[in-house]
PDB file with SEQRES, HELIX, SHEET and CRYST1 records, atoms N, CA, C and O in Angstrom:
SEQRES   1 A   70  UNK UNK UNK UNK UNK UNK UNK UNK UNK UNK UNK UNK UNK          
SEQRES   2 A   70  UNK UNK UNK UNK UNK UNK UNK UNK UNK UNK UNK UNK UNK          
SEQRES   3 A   70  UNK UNK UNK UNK UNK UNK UNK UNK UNK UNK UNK UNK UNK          
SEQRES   4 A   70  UNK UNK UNK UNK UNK UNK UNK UNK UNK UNK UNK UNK UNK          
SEQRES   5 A   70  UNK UNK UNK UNK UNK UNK UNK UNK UNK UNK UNK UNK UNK          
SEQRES   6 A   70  UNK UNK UNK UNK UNK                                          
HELIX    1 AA1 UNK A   37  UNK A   49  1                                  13    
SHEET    1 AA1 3 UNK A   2  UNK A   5  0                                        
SHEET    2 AA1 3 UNK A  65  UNK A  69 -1                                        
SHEET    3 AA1 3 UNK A  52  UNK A  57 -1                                        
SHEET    1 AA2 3 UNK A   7  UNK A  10  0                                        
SHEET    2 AA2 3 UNK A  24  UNK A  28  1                                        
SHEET    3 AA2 3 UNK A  18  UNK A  21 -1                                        
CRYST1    1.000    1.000    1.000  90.00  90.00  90.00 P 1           1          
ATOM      1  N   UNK A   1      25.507  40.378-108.845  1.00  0.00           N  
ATOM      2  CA  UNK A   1      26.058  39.058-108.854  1.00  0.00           C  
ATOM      3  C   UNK A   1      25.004  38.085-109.397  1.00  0.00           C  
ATOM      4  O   UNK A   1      23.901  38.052-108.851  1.00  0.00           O  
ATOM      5  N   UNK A   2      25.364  37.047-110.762  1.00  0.00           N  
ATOM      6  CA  UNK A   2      24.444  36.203-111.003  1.00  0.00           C  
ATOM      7  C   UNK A   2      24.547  34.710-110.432  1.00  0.00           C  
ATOM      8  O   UNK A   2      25.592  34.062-110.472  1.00  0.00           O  
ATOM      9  N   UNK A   3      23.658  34.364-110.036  1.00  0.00           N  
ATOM     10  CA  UNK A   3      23.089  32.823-109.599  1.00  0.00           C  
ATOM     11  C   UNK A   3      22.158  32.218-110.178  1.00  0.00           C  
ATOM     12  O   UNK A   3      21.304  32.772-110.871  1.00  0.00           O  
ATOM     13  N   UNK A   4      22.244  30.790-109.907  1.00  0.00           N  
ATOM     14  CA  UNK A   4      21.497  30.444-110.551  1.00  0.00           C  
ATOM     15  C   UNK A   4      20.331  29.236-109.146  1.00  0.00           C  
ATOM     16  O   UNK A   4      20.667  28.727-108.077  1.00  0.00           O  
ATOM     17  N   UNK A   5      19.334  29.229-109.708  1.00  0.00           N  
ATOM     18  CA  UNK A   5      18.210  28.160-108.590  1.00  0.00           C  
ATOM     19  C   UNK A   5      17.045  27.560-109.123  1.00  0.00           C  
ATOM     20  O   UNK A   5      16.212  28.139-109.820  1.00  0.00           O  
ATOM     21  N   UNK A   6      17.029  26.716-108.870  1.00  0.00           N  
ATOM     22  CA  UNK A   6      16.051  26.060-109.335  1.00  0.00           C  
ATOM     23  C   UNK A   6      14.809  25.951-108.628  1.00  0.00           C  
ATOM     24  O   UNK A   6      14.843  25.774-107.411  1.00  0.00           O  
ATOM     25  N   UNK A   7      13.327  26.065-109.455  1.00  0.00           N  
ATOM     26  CA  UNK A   7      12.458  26.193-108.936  1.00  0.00           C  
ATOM     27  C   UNK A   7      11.252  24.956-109.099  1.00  0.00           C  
ATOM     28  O   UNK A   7      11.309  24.273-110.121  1.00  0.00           O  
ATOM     29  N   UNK A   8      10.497  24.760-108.399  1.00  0.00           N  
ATOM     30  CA  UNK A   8       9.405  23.843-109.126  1.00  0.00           C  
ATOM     31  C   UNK A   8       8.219  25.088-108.801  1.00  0.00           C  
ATOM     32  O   UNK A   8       8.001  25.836-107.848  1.00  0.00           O  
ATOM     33  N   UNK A   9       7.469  24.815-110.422  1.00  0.00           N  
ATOM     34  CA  UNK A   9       6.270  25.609-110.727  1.00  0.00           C  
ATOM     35  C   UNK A   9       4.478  24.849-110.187  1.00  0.00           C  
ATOM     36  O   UNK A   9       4.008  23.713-110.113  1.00  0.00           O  
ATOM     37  N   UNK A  10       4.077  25.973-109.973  1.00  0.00           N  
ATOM     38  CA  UNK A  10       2.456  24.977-109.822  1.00  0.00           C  
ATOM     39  C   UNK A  10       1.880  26.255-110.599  1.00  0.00           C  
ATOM     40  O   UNK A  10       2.096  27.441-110.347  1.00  0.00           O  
ATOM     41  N   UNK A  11       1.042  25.663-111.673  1.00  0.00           N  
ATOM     42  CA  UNK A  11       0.316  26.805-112.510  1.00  0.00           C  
ATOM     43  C   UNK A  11      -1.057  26.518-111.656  1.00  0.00           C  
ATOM     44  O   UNK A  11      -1.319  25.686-110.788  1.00  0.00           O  
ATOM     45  N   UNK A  12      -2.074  27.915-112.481  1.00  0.00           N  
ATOM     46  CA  UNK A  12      -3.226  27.786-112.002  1.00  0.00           C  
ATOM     47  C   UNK A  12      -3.692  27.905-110.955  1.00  0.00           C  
ATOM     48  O   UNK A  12      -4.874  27.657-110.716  1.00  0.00           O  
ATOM     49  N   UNK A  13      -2.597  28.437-109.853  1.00  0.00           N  
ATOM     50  CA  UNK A  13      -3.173  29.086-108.523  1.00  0.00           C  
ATOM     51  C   UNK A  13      -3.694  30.047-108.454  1.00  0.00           C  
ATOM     52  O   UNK A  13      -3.720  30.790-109.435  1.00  0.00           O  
ATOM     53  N   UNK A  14      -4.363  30.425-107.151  1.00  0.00           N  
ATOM     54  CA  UNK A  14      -5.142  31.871-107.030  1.00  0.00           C  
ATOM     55  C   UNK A  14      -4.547  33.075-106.678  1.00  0.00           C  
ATOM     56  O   UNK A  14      -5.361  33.998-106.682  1.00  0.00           O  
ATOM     57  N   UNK A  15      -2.958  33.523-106.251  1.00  0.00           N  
ATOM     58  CA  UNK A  15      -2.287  34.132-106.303  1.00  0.00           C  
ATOM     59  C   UNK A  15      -0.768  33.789-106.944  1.00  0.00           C  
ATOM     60  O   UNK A  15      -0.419  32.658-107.283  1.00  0.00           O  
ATOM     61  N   UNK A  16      -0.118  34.738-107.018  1.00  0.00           N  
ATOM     62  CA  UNK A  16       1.338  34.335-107.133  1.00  0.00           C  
ATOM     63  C   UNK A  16       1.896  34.214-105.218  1.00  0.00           C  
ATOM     64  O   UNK A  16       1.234  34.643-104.274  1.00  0.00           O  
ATOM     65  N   UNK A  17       3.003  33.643-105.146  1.00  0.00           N  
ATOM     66  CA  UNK A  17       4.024  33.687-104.343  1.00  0.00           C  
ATOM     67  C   UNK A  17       4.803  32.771-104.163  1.00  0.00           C  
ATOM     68  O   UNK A  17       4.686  31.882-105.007  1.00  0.00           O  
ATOM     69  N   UNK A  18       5.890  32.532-103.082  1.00  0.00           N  
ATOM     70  CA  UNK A  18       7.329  31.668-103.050  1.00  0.00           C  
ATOM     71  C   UNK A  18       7.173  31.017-102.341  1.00  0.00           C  
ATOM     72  O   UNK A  18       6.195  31.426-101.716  1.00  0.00           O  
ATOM     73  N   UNK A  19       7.504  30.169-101.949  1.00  0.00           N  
ATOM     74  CA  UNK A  19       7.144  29.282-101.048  1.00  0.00           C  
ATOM     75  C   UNK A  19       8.823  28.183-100.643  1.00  0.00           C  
ATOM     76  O   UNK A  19       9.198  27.496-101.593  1.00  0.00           O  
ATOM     77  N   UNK A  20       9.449  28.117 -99.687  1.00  0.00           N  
ATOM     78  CA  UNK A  20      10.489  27.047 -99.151  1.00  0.00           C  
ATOM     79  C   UNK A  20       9.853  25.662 -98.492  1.00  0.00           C  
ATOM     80  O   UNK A  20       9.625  25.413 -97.308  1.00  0.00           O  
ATOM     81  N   UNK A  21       9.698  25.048 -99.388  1.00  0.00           N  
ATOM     82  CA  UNK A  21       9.500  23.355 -98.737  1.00  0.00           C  
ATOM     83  C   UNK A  21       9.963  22.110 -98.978  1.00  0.00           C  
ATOM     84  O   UNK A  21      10.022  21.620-100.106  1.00  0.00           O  
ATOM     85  N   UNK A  22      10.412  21.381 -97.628  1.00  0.00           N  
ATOM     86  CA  UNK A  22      11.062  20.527 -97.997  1.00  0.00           C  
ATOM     87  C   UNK A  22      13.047  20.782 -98.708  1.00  0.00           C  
ATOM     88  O   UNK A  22      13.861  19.935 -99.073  1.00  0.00           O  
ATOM     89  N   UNK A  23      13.151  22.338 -98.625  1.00  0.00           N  
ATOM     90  CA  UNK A  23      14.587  22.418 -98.975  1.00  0.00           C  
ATOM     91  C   UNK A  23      14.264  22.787-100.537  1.00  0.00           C  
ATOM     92  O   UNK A  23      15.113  23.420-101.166  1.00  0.00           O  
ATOM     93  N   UNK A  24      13.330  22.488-101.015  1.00  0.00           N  
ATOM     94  CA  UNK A  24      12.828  23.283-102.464  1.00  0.00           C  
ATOM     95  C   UNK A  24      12.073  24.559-102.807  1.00  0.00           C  
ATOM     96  O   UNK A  24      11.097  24.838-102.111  1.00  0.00           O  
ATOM     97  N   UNK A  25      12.482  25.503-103.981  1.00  0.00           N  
ATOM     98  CA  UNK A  25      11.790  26.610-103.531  1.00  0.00           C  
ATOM     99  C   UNK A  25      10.536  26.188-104.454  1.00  0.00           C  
ATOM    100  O   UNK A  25      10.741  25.404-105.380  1.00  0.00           O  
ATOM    101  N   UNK A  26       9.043  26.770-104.181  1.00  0.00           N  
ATOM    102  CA  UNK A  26       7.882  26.360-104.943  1.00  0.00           C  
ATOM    103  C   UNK A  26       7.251  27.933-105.271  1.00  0.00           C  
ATOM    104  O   UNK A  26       7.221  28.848-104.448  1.00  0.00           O  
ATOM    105  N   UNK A  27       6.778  27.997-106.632  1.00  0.00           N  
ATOM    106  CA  UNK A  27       6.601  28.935-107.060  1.00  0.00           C  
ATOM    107  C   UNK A  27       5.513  28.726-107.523  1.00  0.00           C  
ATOM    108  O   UNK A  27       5.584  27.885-108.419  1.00  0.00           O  
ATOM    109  N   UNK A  28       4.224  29.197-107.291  1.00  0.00           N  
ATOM    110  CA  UNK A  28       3.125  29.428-107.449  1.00  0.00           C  
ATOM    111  C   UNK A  28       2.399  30.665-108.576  1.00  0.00           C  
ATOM    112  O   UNK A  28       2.229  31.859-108.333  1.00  0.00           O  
ATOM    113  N   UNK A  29       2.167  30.150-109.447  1.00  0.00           N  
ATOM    114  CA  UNK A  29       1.377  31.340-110.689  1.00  0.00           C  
ATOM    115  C   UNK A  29      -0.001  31.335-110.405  1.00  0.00           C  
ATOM    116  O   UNK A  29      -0.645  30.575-109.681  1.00  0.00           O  
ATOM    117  N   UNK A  30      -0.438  32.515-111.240  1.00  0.00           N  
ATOM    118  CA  UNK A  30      -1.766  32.594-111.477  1.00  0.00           C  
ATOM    119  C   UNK A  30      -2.083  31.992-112.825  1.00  0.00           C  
ATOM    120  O   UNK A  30      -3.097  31.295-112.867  1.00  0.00           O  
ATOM    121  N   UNK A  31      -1.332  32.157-114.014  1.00  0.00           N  
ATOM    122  CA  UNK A  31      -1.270  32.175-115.228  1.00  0.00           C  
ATOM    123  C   UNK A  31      -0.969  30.298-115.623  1.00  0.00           C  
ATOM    124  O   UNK A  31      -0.127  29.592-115.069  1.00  0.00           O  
ATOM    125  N   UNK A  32      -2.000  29.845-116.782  1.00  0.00           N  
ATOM    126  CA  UNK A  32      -2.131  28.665-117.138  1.00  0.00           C  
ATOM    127  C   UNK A  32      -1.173  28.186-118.327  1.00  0.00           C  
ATOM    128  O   UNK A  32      -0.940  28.740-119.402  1.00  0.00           O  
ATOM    129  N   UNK A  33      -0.693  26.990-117.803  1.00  0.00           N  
ATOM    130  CA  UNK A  33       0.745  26.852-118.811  1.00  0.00           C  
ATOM    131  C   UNK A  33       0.618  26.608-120.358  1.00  0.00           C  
ATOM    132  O   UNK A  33       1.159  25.662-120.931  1.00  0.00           O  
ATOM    133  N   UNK A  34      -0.298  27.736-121.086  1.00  0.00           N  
ATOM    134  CA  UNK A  34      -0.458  27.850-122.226  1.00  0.00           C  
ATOM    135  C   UNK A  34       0.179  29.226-122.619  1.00  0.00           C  
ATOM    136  O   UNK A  34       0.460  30.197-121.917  1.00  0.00           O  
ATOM    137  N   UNK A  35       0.319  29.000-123.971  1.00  0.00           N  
ATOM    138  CA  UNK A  35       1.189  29.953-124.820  1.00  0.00           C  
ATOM    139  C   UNK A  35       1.922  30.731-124.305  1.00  0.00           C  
ATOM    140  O   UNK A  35       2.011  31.941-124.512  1.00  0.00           O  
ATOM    141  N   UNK A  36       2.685  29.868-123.364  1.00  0.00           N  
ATOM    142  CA  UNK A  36       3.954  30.727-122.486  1.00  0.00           C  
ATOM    143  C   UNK A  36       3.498  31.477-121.359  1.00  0.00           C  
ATOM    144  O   UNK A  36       4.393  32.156-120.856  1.00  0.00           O  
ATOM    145  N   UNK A  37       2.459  31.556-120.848  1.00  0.00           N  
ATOM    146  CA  UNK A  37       2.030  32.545-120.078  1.00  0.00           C  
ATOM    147  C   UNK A  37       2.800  32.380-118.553  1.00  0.00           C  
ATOM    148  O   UNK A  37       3.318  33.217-117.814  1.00  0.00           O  
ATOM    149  N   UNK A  38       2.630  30.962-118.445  1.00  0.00           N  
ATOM    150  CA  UNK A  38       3.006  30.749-117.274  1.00  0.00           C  
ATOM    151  C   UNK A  38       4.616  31.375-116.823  1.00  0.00           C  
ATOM    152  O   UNK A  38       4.978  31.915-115.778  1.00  0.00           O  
ATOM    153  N   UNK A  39       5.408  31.034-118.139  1.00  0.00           N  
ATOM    154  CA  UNK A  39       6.926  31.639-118.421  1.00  0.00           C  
ATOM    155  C   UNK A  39       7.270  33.063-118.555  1.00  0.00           C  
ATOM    156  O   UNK A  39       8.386  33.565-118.422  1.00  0.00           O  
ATOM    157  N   UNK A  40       6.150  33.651-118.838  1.00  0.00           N  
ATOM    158  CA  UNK A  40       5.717  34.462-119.118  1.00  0.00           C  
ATOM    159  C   UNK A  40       5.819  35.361-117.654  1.00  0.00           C  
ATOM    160  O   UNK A  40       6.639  36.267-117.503  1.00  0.00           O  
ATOM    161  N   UNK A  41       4.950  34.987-116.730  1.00  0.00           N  
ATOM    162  CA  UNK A  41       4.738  35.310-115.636  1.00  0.00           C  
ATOM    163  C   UNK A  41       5.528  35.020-115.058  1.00  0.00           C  
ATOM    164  O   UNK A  41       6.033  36.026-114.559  1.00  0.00           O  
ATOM    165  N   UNK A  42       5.985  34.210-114.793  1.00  0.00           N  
ATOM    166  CA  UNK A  42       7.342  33.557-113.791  1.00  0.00           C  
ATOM    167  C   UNK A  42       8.751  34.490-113.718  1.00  0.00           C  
ATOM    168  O   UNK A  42       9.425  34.805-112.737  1.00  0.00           O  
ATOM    169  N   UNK A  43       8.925  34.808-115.169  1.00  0.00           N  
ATOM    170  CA  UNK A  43       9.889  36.161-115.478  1.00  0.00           C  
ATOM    171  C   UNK A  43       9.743  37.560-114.876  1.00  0.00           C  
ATOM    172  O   UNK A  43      10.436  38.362-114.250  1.00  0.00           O  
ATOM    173  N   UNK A  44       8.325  37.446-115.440  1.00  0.00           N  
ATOM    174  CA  UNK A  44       7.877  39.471-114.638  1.00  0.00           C  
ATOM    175  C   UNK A  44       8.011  39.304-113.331  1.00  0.00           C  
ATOM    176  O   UNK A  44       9.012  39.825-112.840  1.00  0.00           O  
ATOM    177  N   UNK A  45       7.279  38.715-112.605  1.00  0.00           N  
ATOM    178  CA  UNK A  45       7.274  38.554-110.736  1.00  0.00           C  
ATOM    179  C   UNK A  45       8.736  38.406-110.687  1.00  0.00           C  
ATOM    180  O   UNK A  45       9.239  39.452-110.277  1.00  0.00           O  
ATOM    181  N   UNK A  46       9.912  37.177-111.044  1.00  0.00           N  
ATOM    182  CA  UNK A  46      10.958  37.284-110.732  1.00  0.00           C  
ATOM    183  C   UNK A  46      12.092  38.786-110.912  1.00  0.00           C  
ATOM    184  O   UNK A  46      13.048  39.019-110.171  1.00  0.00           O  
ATOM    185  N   UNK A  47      11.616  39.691-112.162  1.00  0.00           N  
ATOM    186  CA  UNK A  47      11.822  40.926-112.544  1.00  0.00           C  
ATOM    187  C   UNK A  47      12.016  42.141-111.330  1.00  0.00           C  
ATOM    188  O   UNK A  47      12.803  43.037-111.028  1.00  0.00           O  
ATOM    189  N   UNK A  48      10.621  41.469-110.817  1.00  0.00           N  
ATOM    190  CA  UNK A  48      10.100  42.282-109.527  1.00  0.00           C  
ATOM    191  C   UNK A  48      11.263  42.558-107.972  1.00  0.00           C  
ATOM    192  O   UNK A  48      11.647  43.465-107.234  1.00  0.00           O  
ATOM    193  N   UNK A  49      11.426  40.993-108.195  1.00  0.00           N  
ATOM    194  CA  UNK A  49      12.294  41.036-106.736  1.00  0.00           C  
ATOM    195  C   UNK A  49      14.126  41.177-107.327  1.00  0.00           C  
ATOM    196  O   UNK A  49      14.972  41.574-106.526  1.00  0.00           O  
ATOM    197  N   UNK A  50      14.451  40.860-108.535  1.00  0.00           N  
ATOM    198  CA  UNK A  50      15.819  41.017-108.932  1.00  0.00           C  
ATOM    199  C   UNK A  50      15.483  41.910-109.947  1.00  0.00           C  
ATOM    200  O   UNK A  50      14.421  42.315-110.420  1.00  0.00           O  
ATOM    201  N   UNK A  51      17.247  42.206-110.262  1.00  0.00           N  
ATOM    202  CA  UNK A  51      17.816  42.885-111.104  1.00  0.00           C  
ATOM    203  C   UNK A  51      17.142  42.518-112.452  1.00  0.00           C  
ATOM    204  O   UNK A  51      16.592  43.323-113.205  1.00  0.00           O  
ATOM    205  N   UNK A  52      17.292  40.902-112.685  1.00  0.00           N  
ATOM    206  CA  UNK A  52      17.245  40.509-113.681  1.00  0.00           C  
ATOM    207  C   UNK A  52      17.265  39.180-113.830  1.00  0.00           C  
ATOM    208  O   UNK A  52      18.322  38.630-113.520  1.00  0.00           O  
ATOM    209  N   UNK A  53      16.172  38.349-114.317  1.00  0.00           N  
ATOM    210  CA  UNK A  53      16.018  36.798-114.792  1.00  0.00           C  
ATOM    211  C   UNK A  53      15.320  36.008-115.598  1.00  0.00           C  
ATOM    212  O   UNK A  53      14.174  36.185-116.012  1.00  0.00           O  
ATOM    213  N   UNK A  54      16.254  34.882-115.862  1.00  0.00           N  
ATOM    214  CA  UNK A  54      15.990  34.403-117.063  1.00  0.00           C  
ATOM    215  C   UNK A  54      16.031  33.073-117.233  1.00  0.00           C  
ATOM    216  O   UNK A  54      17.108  32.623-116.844  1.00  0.00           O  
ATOM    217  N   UNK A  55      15.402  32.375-117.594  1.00  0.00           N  
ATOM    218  CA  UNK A  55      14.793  30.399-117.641  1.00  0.00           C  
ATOM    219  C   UNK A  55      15.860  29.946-118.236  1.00  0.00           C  
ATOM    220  O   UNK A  55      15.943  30.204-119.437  1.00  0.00           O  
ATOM    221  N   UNK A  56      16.985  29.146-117.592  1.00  0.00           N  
ATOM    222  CA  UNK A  56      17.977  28.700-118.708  1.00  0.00           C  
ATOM    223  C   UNK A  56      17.619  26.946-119.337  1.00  0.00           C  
ATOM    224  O   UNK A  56      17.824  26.490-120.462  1.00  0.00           O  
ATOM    225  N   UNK A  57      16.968  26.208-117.996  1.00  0.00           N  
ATOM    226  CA  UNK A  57      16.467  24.914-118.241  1.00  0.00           C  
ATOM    227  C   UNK A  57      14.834  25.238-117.778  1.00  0.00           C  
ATOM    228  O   UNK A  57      14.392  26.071-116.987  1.00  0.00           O  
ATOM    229  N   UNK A  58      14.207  24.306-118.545  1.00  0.00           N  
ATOM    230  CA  UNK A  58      12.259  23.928-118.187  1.00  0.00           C  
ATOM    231  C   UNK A  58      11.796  24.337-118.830  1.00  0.00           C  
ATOM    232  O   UNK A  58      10.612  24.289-118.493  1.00  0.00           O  
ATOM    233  N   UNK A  59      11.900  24.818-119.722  1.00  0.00           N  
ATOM    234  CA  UNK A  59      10.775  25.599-120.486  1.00  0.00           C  
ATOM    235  C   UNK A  59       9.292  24.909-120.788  1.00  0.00           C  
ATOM    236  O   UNK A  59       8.193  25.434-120.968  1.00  0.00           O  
ATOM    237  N   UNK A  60       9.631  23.784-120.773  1.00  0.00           N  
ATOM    238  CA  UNK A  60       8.372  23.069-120.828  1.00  0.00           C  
ATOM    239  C   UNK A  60       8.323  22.626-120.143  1.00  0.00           C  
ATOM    240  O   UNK A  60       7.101  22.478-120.160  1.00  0.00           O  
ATOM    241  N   UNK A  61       8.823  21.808-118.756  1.00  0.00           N  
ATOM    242  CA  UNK A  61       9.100  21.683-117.799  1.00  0.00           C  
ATOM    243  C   UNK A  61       8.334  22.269-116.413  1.00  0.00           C  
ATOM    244  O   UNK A  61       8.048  23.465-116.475  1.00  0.00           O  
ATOM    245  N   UNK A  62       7.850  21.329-114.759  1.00  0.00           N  
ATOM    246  CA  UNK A  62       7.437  22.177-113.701  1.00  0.00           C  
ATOM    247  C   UNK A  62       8.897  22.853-113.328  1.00  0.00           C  
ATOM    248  O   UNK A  62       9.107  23.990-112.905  1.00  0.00           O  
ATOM    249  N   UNK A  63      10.059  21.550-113.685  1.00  0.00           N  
ATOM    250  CA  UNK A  63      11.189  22.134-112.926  1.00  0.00           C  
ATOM    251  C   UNK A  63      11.640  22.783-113.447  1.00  0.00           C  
ATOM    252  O   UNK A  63      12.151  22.289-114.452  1.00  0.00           O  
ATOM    253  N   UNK A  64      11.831  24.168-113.296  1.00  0.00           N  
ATOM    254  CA  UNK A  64      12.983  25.250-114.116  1.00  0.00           C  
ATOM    255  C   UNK A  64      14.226  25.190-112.809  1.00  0.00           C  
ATOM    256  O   UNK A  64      14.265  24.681-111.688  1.00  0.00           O  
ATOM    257  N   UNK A  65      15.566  26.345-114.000  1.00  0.00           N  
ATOM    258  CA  UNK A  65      16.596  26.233-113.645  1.00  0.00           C  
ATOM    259  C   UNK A  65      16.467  28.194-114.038  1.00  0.00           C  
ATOM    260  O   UNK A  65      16.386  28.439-115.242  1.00  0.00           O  
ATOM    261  N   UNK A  66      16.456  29.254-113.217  1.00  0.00           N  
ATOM    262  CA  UNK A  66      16.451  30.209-113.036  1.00  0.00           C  
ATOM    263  C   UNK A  66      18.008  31.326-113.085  1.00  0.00           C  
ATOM    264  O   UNK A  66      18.568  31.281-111.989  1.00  0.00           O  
ATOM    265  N   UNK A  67      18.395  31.813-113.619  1.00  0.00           N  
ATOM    266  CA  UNK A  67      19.285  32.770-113.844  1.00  0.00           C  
ATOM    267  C   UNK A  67      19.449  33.923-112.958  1.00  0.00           C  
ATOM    268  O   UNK A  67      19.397  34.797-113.823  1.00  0.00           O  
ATOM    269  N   UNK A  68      19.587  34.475-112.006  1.00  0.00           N  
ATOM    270  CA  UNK A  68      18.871  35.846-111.350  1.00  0.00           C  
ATOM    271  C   UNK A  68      20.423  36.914-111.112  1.00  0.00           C  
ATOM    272  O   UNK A  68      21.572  36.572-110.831  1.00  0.00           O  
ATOM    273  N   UNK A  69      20.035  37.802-111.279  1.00  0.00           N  
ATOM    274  CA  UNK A  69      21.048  38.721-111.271  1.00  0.00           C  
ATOM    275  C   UNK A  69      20.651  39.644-109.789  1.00  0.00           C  
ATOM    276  O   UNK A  69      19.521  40.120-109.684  1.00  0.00           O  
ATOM    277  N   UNK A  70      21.486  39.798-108.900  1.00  0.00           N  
ATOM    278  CA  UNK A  70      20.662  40.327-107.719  1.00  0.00           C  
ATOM    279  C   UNK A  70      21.371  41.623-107.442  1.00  0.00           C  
ATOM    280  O   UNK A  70      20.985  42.355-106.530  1.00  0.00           O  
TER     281      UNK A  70                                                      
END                                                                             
């Protein structure tokens, strides 16, 4: 089943993980928001826990809009 959620990004952290605050989900990278990396990363880890996902809004953006197939 696909859904969709929106996330706010923080690049440049010292691990990845998810975080619920405030009613928003916060997504934490390791990877610096150059040459996609950060998008980059945000995809594989999300890969990890679903089927399948994909950035439909943010690309340049902290706020993305997430695709996930579960």
């Amino acid at each position: 089943m696909k859904r969709t959620i929106e996330v706010f990004v923080r690049t440049d952290q010292p691990e990845f993980r998810v975080e619920q605050e405030e009613g928003r989900t916060l997504v934490f990278l390791r990877s610096k928001p150059e040459n996609n990396a950060a998008n980059r990363e945000l995809i594989a880890e999300f890969r990890k826990m679903y089927k399948d996902a994909k950035i439909l809004r943010g690309f340049h953006s902290r706020r993305k809009t997430l695709l996930i197939d579960e």
